[in-house]
BAKOL-449469 format. One record per residue: x, y, z of N, C-alpha, C in turn. Coordinates in steps of 0.05 Angstrom, whole numbers, plus 5000, padded with zeros to 4 digits. Layout:
BEGIN
XYZXYZXYZ/...
***
This chain:
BEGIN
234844947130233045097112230844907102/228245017100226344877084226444847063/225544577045223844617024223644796990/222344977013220245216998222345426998/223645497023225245727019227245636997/228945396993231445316982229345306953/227845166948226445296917226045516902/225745676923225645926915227446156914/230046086935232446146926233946046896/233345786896233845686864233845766836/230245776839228645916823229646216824/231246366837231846636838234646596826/235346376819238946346816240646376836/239746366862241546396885242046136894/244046086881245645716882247545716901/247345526924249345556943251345326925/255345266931255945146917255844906933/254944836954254444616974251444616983/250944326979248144286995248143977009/247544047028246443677038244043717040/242743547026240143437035239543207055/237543237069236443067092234242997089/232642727089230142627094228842517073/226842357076225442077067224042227039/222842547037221542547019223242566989/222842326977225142306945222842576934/221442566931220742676908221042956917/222643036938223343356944225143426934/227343136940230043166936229843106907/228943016885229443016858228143276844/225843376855224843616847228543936849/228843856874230144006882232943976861/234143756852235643736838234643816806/232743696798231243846769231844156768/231544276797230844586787233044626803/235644486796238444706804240144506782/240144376765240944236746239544406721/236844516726235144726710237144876699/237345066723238645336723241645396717/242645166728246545156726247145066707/245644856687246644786667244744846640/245944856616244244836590244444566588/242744466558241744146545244344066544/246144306529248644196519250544216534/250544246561251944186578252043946606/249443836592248443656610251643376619/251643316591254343116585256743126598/257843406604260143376600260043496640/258543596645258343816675256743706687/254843496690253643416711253843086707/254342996745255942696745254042646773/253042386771252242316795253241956803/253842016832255241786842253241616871/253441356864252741166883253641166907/254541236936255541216956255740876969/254340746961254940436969256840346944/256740486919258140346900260740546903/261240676905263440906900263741116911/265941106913267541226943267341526939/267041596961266341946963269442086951/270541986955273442136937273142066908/271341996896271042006868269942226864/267642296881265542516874267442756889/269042696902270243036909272243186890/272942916880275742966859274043126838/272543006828270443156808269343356814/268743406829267643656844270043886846/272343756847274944006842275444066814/274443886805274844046770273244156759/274444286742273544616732271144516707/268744686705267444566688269044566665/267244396640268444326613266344546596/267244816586265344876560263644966579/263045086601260545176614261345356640/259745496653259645536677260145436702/258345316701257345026722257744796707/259544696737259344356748256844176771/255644026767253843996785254343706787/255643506819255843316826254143206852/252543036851250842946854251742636872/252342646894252842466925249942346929/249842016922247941936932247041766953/245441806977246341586995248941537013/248741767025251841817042251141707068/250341497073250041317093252441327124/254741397111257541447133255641767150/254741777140253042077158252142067185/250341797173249341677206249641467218/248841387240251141217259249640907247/248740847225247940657225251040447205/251240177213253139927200254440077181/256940067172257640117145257939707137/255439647112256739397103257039407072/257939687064257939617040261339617026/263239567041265839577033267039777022/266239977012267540206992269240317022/271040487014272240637039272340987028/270941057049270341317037272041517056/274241777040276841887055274942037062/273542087087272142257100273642517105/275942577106278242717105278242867087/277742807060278042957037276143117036/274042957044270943037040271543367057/271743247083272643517105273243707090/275643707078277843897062275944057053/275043937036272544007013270244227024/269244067043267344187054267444517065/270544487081271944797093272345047066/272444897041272845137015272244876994/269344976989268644896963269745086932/268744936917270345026888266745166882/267645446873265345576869263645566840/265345366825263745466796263145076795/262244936822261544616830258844756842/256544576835254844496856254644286859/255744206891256243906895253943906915/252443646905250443586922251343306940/250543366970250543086983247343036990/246342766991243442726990244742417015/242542457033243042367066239742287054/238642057050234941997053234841787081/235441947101235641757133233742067140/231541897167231342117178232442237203/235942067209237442177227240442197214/241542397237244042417222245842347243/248042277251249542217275251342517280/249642607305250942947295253342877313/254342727331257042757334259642667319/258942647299261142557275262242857268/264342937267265543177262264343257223/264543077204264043087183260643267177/258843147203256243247201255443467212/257743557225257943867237259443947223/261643967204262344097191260944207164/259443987157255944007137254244167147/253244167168250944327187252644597181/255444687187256244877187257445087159/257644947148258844977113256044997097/254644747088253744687070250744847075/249144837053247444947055244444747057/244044617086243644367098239444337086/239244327075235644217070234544047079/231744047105231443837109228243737086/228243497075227043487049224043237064/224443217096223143057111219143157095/217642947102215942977096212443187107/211643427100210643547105209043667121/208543777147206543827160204443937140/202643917160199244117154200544427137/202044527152202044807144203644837119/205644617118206744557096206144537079/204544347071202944227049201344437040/200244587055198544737053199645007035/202745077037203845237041204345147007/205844897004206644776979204744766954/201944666962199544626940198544946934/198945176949199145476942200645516923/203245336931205045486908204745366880/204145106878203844986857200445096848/199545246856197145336845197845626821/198945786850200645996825201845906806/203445756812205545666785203445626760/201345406769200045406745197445596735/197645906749196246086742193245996749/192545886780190045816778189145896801/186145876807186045886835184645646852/185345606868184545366881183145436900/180445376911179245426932179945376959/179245456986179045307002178644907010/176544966988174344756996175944546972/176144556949178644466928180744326941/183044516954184744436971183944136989/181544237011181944107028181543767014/179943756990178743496981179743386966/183043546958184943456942186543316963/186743456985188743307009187243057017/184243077018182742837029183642577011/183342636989183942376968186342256965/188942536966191942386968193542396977/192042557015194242587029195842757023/198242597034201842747023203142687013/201642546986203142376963203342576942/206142786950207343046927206943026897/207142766889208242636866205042616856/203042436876200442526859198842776862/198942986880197343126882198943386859/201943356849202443566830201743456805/200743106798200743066775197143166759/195743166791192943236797192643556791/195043746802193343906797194044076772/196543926751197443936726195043926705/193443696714190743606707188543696707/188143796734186044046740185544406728/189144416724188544666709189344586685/189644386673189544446646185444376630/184944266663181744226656179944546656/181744746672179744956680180945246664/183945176652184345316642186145616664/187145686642189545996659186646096685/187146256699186046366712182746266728/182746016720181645866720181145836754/178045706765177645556792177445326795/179145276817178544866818177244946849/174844816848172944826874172244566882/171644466904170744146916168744006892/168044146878167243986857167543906827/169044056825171943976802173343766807/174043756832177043596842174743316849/172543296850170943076851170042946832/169943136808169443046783171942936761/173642936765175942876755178742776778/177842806795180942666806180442336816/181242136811180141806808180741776845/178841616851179441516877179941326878/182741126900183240886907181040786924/182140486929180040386951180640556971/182740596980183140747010181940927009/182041076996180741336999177641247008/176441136987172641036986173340907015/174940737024174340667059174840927066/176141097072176041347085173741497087/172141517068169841637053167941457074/167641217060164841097076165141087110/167841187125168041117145167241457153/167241567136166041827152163541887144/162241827126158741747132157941627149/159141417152158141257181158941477209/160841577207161041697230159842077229/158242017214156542327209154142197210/153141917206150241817211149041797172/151141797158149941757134150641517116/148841277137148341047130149041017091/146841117093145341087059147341147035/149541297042151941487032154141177036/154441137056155940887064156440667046/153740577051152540367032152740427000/153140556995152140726971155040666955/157140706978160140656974160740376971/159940236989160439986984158739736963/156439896959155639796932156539836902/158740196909159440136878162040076880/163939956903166839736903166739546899/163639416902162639116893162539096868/161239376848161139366830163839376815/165639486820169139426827169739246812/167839016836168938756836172838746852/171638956874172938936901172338776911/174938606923174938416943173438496966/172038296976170738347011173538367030/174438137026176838077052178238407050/179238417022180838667024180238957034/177439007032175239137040175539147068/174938897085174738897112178138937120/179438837110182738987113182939207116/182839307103182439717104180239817116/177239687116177139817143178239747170/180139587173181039457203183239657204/184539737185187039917183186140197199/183940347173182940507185181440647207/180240367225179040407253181440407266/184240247258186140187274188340367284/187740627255189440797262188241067270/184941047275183141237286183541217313/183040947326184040897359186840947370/188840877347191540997356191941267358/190841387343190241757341188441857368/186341697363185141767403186641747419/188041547424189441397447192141637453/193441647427195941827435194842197434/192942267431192742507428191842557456/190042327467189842387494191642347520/194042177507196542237534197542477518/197142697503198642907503199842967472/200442807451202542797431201842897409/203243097395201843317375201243077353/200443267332199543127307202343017293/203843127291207743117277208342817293/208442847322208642637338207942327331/204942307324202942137323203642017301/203642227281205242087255206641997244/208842067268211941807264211241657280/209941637299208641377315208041237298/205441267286205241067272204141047241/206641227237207441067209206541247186/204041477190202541597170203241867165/201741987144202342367144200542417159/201542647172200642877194197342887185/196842937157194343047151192742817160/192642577151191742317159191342317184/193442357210192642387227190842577229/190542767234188743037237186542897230/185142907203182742627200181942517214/184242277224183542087236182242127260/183842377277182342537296180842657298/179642767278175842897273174842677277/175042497264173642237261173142167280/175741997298175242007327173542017351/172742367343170942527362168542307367/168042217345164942137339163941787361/166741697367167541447373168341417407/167241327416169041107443171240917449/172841007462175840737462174240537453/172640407473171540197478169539997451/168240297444166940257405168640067386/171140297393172640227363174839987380/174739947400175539687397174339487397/171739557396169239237400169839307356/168839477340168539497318171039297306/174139237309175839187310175738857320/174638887340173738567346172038457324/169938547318167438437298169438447268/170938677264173038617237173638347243/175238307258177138037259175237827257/172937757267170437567269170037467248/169437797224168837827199169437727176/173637837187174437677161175437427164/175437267189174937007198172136797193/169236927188167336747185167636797156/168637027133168136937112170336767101/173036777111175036637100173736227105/172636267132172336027134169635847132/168535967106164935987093163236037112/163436127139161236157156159236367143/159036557131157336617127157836787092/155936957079156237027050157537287061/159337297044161437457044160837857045/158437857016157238047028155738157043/153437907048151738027074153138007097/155637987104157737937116158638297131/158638357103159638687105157738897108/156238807098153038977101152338987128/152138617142151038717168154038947188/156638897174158039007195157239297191/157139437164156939727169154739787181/152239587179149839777195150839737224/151639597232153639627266154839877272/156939887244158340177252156640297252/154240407241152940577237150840627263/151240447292149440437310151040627329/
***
């Protein structure tokens, strides 16, 4: 199950008493725990009904034993498995011995007034382990992995309702331009945004420009698509106010080497065949980044962006080693990209 659906079963009070969670994104899997820790427990039951355990420090038969007892003074029990590493086929070196057996037991008839959580943050699971098919088959399995296009897309909707607002097209897309698929900043952004625009309120591409702060990355992202739209002047424009910063050059020419570097890897693999989801566990980034990186692309030659890539390395080689002034250094390289 996704995400979005298991949130919103939540949010409905439809609490399964087993869940495993799967995948790298924490801030799904703690969201997801907030709003079923929300719902199953009161303030004053926080103490005595909800327990969470270490899996490298403490053995999964601690958290099952607990998980068989009956809440104290409440409804709900909610136990909390962290880091169940025995899941997938990677070393066990952390000594605890965990009765995988019990766990089993457990798993075949949960105790219904428990919500026991197991949390797996690998993005594989070793499905021939009987334990991980008995989970896949019991538990109510979430994968919490990190977001496609349609996802994100799907997710920043909902956090728009939630906060009674409307978000544009054009809003959206320049909220994703600035932070990606960083959940954690783009909900603290748009907490921000409507409490700037108010209930019922519009956040449009120029709201979200006027108030949401940009990193350097982002401004290299930025000036790397002026240059590749032919707007020199816009470019420049960028890199005169990172100076004003009092941005590093070297670090400057770093990120742009990153970002030509993962524009040519986006050419290179989209043209033997490999979706955007693909590209992204290739190498290393969110899906949306890719997608970018591949508009971008269009504008470029294999051969460009690996000569551009060459002149980086030149770059941050003549200024590390005083050959030439550091900024007219960078100046002459963007009017290059810009040829």
């Amino acid at each position: 199950m996704s995400y979005i659906e298991t949130k919103r079963n939540i949010l409905k009070e439809k609490i399964s008493p087993l869940y495993l969670f799967i995948g790298e994104e924490r801030f799904l899997v703690d969201d997801l725990i907030q709003s079923i820790v929300a719902k199953a427990l009161t303030e004053d039951e926080l103490d005595f009904n909800l327990s969470t355990y270490e899996l490298k420090e403490t053995a999964i038969d601690v958290a099952v034993e607990d998980a068989q007892t009956l809440p104290f003074l409440g409804a709900k029990r909610v136990v909390i498995a962290k880091d169940a590493y025995f899941l997938t086929a990677q070393k066990d070196d952390s000594k605890i011995e965990h009765n995988l057996k019990l766990l089993e037991t457990y798993v075949q008839n949960p105790v219904q007034e428990t919500v026991f959580i197991l949390i797996a943050p690998y993005e594989k699971l070793d499905e021939r382990k009987k334990i991980v098919k008995s989970l896949r088959k019991e538990a109510e399995v979430v994968d919490t992995k990190e977001f496609d296009e349609k996802m994100l897309n799907e997710w920043i909707n909902e956090q728009a309702m939630t906060h009674s607002i409307e978000l544009t097209s054009g809003g959206k897309e320049k909220l994703i331009q600035l932070l990606g698929g960083n959940l954690l900043m783009l909900i603290n952004e748009i907490e921000k945004l409507s409490l700037y625009v108010g209930e019922h309120g519009m956040i449009d591409e120029t709201v979200v420009d006027q108030l949401v702060a940009k990193t350097v990355e982002q401004d290299v992202f930025m000036l790397i698509d002026h240059i590749v739209h032919k707007r020199i002047e816009k470019a420049l424009e960028i890199y005169f106010d990172l100076m004003q910063q009092k941005e590093d050059p070297i670090k400057l020419v770093a990120l742009l080497a990153r970002q030509v570097r993962i524009i040519y890897q986006v050419k290179e693999l989209l043209k033997r065949g490999y979706s955007q989801q693909q590209i992204a566990g290739q190498i290393k980034v969110h899906p949306y980044a890719v997608k970018l990186a591949g508009q971008q692309g269009k504008a470029f030659q294999e051969a460009t962006l690996f000569r551009l890539l060459e002149r980086l390395a030149e770059t941050d080689f003549n200024i590390k080693s005083g050959q030439v002034d550091k900024h007219l250094a960078i100046e002459l390289l963007l009017m290059e990209f810009h040829r």
